[in-house]
N, C-alpha and C positions, 0 to 999 in steps of 0.2 A: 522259559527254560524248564521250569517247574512241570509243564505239560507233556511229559512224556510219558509212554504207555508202559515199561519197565526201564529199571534203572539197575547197577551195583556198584555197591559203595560210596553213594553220594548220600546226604541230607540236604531239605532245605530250609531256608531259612528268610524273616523278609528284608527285604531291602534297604539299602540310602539313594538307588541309582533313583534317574528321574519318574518312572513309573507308581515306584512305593509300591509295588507289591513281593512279591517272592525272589527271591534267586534259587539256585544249585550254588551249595556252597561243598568244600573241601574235595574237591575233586582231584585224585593222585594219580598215578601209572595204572592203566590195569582199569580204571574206573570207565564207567561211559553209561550213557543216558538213549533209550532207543526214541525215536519219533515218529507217525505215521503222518504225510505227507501225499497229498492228490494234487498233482501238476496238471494243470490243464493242458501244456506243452513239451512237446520234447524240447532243450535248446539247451545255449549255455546260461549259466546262473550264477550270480554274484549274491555268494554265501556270506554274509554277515554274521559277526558273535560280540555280542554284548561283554568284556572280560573283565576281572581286577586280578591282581597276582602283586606278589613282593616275593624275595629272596629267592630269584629263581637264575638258574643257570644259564648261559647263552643258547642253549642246544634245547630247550625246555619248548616240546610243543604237543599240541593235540592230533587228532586226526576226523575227517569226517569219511563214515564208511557204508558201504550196502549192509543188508540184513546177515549177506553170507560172508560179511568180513575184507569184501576187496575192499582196496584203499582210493577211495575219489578224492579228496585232498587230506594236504599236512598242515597246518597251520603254526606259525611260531609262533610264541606267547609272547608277550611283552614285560619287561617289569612296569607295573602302573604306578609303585609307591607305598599300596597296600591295598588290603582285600577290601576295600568299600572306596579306592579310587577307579573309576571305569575307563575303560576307552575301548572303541570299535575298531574291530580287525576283517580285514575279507577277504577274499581268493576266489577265484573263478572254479566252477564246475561244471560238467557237461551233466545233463539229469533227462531222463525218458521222462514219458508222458504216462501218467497215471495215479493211483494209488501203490504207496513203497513205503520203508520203514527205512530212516536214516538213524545211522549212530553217529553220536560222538562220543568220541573215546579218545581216552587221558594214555597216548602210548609213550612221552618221555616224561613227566611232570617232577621236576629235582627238588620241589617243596609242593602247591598246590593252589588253587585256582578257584574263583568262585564265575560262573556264568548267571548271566540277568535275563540276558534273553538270546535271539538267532531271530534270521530271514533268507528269503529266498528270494530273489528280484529278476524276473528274466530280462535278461540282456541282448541275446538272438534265437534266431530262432532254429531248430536243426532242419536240412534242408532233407535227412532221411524221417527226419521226425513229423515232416508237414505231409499233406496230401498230396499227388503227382501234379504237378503243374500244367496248365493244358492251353494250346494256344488260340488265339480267336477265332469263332466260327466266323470265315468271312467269306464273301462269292466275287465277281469281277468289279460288282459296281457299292463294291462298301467298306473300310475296314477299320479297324480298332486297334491303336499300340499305344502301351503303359511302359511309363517306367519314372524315378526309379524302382526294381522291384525285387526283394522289401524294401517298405519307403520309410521315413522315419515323419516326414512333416507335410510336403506338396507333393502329391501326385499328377503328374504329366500325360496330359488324354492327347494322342495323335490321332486325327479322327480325318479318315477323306470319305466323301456319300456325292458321290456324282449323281444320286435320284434328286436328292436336294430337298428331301424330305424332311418333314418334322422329326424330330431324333428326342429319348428320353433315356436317360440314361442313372442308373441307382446303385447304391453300394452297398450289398444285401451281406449282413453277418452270415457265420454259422446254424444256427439259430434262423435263420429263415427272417431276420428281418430286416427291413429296410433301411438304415441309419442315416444313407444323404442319397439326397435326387436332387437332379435338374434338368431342364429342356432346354432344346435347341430350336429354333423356331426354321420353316420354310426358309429356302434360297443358300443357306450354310452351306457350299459342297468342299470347305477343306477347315480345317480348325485345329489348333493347338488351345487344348481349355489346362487349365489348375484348380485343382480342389485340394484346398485345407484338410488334411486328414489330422490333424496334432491330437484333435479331440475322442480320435476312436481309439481305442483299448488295444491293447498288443494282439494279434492274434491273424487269422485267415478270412479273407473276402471274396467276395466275386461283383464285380465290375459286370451292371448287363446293362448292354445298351438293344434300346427297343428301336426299330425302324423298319418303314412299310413293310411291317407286320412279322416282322424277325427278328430275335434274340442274337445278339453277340455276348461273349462270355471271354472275361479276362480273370483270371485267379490272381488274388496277391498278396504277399504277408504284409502286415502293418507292425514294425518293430516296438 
């Protein structure tokens, strides 16, 4: 929390939470702390706030905001017991893709509030925020379908190739690299395959399957 690029009317001070280092402490109404922030994705996001508070109101909350002041969420505060007891609050938000400056800012606080830290965790992905989705190049004697898609765990390869050709097929990041391959040997002309995706990182892929000497292309979000 300490890492913000301007603040008003907060100090900080260090810690008892688990980290040991800094907090934001006395943060009131009025108060807020800007952050600069680079999403790699558009989508929604499960905003996380590290908080302690005592003698606070029912109605007693924060808010997290853009640079020009709209309000992306409210958050309601909790009473924790006192300002060095913590506990984790979060709420979902929608956030674009790139570089932005996030505030939080103290809009009801009926006494005051110390923050330890904040996170951002994408949770899906926006279907205006990814690339156009595009469907398999395919011709009379081959074709290619995925699903589920975005997938979270197994992805389901539905594969017919009446040539009955050797087929290789790879999971190429953004980034242009390869993360999983595998081959299909001669005589295969129908198949239902499963690939373990758990292990790749949230983001966008492309599915190419090579065969007598042609590219198919399946686009998919990995949640």
């Amino acid at each position: 929390a300490e890492s913000y690029t301007i603040m008003s009317g907060v100090v900080t001070q260090p810690t008892t939470d688990i980290d040991g280092m800094e907090e934001v402490s006395s943060i009131n109404t009025n108060d807020w702390m800007d952050y600069s922030v680079n999403l790699p994705y558009a989508g929604t996001y499960t905003a996380s706030f590290r908080v302690a508070a005592s003698q606070l109101k029912p109605n007693s909350q924060f808010q997290l905001r853009k640079a020009d002041g709209t309000i992306l969420a409210t958050i309601k505060l909790p009473n924790t017991g006192n300002l060095q007891t913590w506990q984790t609050v979060s709420v979902s938000v929608n956030l674009p893709q790139g570089i932005q400056i996030l505030r939080i800012y103290g809009s009801k606080i009926t006494s005051m509030f110390n923050l330890n830290w904040w996170e951002l965790h994408l949770t899906s992905l926006s279907v205006l925020g990814a690339p156009a989705s595009f469907n398999a190049i395919t011709d009379t004697e081959t074709s290619i379908n995925i699903y589920p898609n975005p997938v979270n765990d197994q992805l389901l390869i539905r594969l017919s190739n009446s040539n009955a050709g050797a087929i290789k097929i790879e999971i190429v990041n953004i980034g242009g690299v390869i993360t999983k391959e595998l081959k299909i040997s001669n005589g295969d002309t129908a198949s239902m395959l499963k690939i373990d995706v758990t292990d790749l990182s949230p983001g966008i892929y492309i599915l190419r399957m090579t065969c007598n000497a042609k590219n198919y292309l399946q686009r998919f979000i990995k949640l």
